[in-house]
C-alpha positions as CSV (number, residue, x, y, z in Angstrom):
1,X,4.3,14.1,2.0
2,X,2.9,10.5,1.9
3,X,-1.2,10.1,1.0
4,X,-2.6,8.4,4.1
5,X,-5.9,8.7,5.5
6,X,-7.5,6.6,8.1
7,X,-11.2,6.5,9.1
8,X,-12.3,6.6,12.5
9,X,-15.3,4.5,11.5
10,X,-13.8,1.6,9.4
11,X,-14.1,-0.5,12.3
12,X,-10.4,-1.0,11.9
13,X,-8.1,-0.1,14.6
14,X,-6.3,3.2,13.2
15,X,-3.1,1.8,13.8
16,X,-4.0,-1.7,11.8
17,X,-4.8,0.7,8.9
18,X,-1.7,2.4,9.3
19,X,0.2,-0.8,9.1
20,X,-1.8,-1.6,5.9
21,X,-1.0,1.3,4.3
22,X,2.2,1.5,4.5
23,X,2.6,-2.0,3.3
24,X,0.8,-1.0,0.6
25,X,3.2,1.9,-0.2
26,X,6.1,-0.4,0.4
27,X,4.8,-3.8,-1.9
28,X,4.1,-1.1,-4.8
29,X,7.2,0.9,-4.7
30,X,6.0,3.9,-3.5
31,X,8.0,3.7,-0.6
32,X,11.9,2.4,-1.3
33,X,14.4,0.7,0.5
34,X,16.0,3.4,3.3
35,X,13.1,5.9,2.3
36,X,12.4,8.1,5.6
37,X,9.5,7.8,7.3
38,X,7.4,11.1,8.6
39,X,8.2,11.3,12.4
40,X,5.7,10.0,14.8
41,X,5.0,13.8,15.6
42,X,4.6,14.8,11.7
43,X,2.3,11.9,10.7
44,X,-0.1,11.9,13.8
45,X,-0.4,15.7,13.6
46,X,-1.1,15.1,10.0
47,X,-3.4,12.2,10.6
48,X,-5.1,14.4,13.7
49,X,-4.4,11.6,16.1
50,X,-2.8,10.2,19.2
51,X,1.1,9.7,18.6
52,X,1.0,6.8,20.2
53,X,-1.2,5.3,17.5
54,X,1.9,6.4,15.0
55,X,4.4,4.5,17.2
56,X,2.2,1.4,17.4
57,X,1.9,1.3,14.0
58,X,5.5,1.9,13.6
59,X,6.3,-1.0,15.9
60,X,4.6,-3.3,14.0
61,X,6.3,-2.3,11.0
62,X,9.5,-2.9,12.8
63,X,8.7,-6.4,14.0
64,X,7.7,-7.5,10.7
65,X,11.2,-6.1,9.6
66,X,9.9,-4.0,6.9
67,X,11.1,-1.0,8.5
68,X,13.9,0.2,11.2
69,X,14.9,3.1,13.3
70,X,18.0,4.9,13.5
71,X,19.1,6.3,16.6
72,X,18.3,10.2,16.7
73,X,17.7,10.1,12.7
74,X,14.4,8.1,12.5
75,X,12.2,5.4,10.8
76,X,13.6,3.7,7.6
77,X,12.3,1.9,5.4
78,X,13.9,-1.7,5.2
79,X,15.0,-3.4,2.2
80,X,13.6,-7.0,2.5
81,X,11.2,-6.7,-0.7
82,X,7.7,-6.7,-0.6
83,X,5.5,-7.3,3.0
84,X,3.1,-9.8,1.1
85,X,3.4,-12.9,0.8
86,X,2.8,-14.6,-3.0
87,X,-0.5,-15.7,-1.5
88,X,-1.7,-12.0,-0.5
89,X,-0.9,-10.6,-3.3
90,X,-2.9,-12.9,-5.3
91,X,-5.8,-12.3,-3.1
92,X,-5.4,-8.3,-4.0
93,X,-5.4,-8.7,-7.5
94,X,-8.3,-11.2,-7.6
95,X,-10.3,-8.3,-5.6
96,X,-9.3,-6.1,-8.3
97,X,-10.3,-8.6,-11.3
98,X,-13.6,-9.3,-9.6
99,X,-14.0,-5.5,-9.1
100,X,-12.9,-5.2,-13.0
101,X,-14.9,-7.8,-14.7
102,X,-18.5,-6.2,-13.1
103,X,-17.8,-3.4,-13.9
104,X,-16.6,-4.2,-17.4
105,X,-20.0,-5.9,-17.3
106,X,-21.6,-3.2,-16.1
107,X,-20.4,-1.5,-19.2
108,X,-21.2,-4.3,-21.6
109,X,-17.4,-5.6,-21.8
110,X,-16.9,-9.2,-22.1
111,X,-13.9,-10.9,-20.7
112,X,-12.3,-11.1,-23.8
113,X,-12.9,-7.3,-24.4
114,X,-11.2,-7.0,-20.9
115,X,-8.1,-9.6,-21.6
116,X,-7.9,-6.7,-24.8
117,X,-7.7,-3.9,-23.1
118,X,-5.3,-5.1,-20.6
119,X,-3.3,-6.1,-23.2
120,X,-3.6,-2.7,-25.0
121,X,-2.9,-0.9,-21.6
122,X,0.2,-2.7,-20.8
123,X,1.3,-2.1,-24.1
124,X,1.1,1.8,-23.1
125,X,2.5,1.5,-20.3
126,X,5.4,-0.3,-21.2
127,X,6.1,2.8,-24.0
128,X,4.2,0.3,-27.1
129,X,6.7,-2.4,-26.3
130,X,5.2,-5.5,-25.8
């Protein structure tokens, strides 16, 4: 089962922050190419809301070709890379670096103590190869 939650009071249409999620999913890898999708009666049951919102959302999707249905089988995911443009994806990160550095300030990190540990980090992640 996917993790997606919505909020009724994000000021967001719910089927925007659909959309944005499962962008999300698909520019990270969480979602692959010819994944399925939950069906429109699945997810909105899950989400608690209208199915319509779920096939708006799904639409969408569809027109931005990062998904498409099979007849009687369902929503797939398509397998034309990742929804974001270089542009987008640069404007997450920085989010996430501004987020980063106050709180490493917060914390008494400096940005060279942060360039460290992000160094260190990757190193883990990648198994200690650098």
């Amino acid at each position: 089962m996917l993790h997606i939650t919505i909020s009724q009071g994000d000021g967001l249409p719910l089927y925007l922050q659909l959309v944005q999620q499962f962008k999300h999913l698909i520019a990270t890898g969480r979602l692959k190419a010819d994944t399925e999708l939950p069906s429109v009666r699945a997810l909105s049951e899950q989400l608690l809301v209208n199915p319509n919102t779920v096939v708006r959302a799904y639409r969408e999707l569809e027109v931005a070709g990062l998904v498409y249905k099979k007849r009687g089988s369902g929503t797939f995911v398509s397998a034309t890379g990742s929804p974001y443009t270089g542009e987008e994806c640069r404007r997450i990160l920085s989010q996430r670096a501004d987020t980063l550095i106050v709180e490493g300030r917060n914390l008494g990190f400096g940005v060279d103590q942060l360039v460290d540990l992000l160094r260190e980090r990757d190193r883990a992640l990648n198994g200690g190869r650098s």
